[in-house]
PLY file of the C-alpha trace (Angstrom):
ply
format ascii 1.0
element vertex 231
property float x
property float y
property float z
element edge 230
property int vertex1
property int vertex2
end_header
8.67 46.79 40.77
9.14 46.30 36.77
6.54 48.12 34.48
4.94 44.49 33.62
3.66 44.51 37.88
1.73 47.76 37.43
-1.03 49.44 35.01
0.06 50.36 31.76
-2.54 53.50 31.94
-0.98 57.02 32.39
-2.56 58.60 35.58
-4.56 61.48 34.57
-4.43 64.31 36.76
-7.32 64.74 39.56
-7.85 68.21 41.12
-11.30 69.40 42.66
-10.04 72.05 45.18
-12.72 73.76 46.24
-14.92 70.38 46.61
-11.89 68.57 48.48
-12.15 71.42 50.96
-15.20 71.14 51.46
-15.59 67.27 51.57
-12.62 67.06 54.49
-14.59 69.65 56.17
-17.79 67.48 56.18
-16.50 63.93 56.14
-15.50 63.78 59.66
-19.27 64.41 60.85
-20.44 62.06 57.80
-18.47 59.62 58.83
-19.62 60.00 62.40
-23.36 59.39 61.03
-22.29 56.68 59.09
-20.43 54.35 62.09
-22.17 51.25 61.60
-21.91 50.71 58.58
-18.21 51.71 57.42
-17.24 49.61 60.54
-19.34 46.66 59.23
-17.64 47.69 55.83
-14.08 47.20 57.45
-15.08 44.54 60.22
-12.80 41.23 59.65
-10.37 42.66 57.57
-6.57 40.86 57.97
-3.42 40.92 56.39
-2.65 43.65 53.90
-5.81 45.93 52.46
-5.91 48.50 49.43
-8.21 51.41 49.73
-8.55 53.43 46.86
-10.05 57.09 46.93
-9.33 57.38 50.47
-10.27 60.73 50.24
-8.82 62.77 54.02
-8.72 59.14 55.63
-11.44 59.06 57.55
-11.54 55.29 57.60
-8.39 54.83 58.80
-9.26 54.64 62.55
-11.82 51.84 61.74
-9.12 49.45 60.74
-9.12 46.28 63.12
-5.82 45.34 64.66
-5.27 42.18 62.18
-4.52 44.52 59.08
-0.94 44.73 58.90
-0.97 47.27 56.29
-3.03 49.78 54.44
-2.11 51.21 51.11
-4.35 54.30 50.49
-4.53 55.29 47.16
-5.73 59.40 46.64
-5.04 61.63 43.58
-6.46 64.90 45.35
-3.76 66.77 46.36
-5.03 68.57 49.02
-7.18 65.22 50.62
-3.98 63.09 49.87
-2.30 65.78 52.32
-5.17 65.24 54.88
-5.14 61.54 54.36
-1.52 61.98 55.44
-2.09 63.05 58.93
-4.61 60.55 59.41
-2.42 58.10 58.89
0.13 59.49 61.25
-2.60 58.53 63.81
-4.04 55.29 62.49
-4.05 52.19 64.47
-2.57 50.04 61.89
0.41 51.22 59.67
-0.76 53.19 56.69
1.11 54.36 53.69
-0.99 57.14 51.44
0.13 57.38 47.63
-0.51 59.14 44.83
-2.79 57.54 41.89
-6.01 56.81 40.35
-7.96 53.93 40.83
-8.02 53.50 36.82
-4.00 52.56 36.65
-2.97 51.91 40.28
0.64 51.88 40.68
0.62 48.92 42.60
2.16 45.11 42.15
-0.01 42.31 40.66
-1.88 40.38 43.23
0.05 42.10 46.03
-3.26 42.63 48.72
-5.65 40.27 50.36
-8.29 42.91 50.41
-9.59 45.73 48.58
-11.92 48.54 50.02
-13.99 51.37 47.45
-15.65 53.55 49.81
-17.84 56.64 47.97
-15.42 56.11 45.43
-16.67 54.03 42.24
-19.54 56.56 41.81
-16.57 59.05 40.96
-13.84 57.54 38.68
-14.25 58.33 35.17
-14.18 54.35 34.12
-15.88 51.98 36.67
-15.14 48.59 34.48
-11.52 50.10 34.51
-11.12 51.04 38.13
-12.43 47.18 38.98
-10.21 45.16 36.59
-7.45 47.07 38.17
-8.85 46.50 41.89
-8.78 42.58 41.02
-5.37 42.99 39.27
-3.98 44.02 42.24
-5.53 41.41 44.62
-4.58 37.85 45.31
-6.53 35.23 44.14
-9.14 34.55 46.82
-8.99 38.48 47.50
-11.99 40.12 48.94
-13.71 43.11 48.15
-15.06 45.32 50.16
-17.39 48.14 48.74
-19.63 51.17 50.39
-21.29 53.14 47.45
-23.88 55.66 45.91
-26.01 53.65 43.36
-29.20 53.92 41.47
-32.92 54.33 43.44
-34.69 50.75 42.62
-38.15 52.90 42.03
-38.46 54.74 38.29
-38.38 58.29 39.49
-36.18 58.44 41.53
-33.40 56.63 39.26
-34.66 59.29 36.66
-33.86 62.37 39.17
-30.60 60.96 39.37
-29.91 60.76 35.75
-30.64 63.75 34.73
-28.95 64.98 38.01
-26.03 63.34 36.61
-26.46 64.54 33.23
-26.12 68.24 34.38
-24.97 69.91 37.49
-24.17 67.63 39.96
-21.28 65.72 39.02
-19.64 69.88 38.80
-20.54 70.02 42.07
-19.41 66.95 43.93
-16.10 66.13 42.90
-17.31 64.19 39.50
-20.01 61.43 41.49
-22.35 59.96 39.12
-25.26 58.92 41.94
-27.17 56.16 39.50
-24.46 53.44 38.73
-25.64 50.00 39.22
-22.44 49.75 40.61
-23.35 46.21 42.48
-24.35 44.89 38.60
-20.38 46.81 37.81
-19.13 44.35 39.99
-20.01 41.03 39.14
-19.96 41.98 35.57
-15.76 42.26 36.63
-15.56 38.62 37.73
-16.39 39.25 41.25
-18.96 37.21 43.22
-21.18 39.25 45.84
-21.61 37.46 48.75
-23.28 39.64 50.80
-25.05 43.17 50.09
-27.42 45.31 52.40
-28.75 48.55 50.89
-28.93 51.46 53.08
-28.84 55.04 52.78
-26.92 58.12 52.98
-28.42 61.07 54.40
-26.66 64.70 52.94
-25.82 66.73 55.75
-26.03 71.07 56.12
-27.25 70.32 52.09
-31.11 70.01 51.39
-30.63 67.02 48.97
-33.07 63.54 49.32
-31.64 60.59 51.25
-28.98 58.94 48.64
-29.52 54.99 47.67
-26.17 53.14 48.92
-25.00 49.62 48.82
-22.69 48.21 51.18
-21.10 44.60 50.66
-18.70 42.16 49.84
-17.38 40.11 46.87
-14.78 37.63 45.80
-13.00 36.85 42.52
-15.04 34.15 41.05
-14.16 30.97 40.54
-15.17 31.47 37.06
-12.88 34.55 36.27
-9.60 33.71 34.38
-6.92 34.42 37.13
-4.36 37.66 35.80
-1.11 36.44 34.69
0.75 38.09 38.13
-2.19 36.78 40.77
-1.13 34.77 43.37
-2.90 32.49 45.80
0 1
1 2
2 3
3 4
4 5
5 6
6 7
7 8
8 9
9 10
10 11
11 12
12 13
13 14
14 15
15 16
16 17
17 18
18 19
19 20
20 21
21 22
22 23
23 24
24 25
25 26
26 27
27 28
28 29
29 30
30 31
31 32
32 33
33 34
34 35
35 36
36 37
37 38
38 39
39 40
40 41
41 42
42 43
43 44
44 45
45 46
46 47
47 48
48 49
49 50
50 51
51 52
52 53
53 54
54 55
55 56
56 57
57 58
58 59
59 60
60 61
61 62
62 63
63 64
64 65
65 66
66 67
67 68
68 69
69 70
70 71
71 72
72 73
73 74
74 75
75 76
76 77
77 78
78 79
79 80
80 81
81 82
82 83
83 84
84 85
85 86
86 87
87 88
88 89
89 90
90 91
91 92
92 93
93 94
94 95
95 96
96 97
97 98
98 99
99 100
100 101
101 102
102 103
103 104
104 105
105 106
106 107
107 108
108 109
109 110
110 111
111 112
112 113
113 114
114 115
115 116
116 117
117 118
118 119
119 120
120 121
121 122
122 123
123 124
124 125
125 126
126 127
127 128
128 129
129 130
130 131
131 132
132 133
133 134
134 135
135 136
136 137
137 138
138 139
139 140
140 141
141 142
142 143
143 144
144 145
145 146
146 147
147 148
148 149
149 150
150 151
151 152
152 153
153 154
154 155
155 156
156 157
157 158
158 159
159 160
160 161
161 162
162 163
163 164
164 165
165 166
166 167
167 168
168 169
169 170
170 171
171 172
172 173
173 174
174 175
175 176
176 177
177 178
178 179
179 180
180 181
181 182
182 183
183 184
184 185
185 186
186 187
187 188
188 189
189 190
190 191
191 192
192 193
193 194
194 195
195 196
196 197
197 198
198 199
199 200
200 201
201 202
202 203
203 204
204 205
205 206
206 207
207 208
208 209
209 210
210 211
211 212
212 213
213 214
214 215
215 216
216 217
217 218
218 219
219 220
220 221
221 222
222 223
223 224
224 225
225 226
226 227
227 228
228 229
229 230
């Protein structure tokens, strides 16, 4: 892999230990509530998939049979550890590495998918983290995405501003709740196909029901191909 195949960016460290504890703790019941829809996120997937923030690799046992491998991306030590054991147990082969979604270090155009799952609300440039996720995938790549974004009604997108603003990105690993993350995305060259909002409901925390998206997207036709994409 020469230095021209991979992100230029230096990987900044990414340690929340207390939250990562708590997150594994909760994100096997979360992802029990949420079934449907991270297996409608995952449904159909084939061939090799990137998943970036895969956080303890919960996802991992939603995989269908047709992936033939899963690169899991995680720069929190202690959930990259976790994500590790999942993957001992996966149904699909799964390798776990360390990085950022900002400067993957990852080969040009190397994956036919890409799944962001309660990740873009975290990293600390969105426009970043998706030039880098369509870097990485071949042209004709799809992507896959299950996030926190901003309310569609005025007060609630305010709550979440100011939310943001203050104490809760401290509090939950660095998520900013009121991207328009879906606007993030086509705004990188990618074309949304499909996109159902739902929500996510906090659990054992008295917080409102959080606004999510959950869709899919393909380079545009439009959007000048990166010099190491390939069909």
């Amino acid at each position: 892999m020469t230095s021209s195949q991979t992100s230029s960016r230096t990987a900044p460290r990414v340690r929340h230990p207390v939250f990562a504890r708590l997150f594994a703790m909760g994100a096997g019941l979360l992802a029990k509530a949420e079934d449907r829809d991270r297996r409608e996120l995952l449904d159909g997937l084939s061939g090799r998939v990137l998943e970036i923030g895969a956080g303890s690799g919960v996802n991992f046992s939603r995989y269908p049979p047709e992936v033939t491998e899963v690169v899991a991306v995680e720069p929190e030590p202690y959930l990259r550890r976790r994500a590790e054991e999942a993957a001992r147990h996966a149904p699909v082969p799964v390798r776990v590495v360390d990085g950022v979604a900002e400067a993957l270090p990852l080969p040009d155009g190397s994956f036919d998918a890409a799944v962001a799952c309660l990740v873009l609300c975290t990293v600390r440039d969105q426009s970043r983290a998706l030039a880098e996720l369509r870097r990485t995938l071949k042209l004709g790549g799809e992507l896959r995405f299950y996030e926190h974004v901003v309310a569609q009604n005025p007060v609630g997108a305010a709550l979440q501003r100011a939310s943001d603003a203050t104490w809760w990105p401290l509090v939950a690993g660095g998520c900013h709740s009121a991207r328009d993350t879906a606007g993030a995305i086509r705004a990188a060259g990618f074309e949304i196909g499909w996109l159902r909002r739902t929500v996510q409901r906090p659990l054992l925390i008295p917080l409102p029901p959080a606004p999510m998206v959950l869709g899919r997207a393909r380079l545009s036709r439009y959007a000048r191909p990166h010099p190491g994409q390939q069909a």
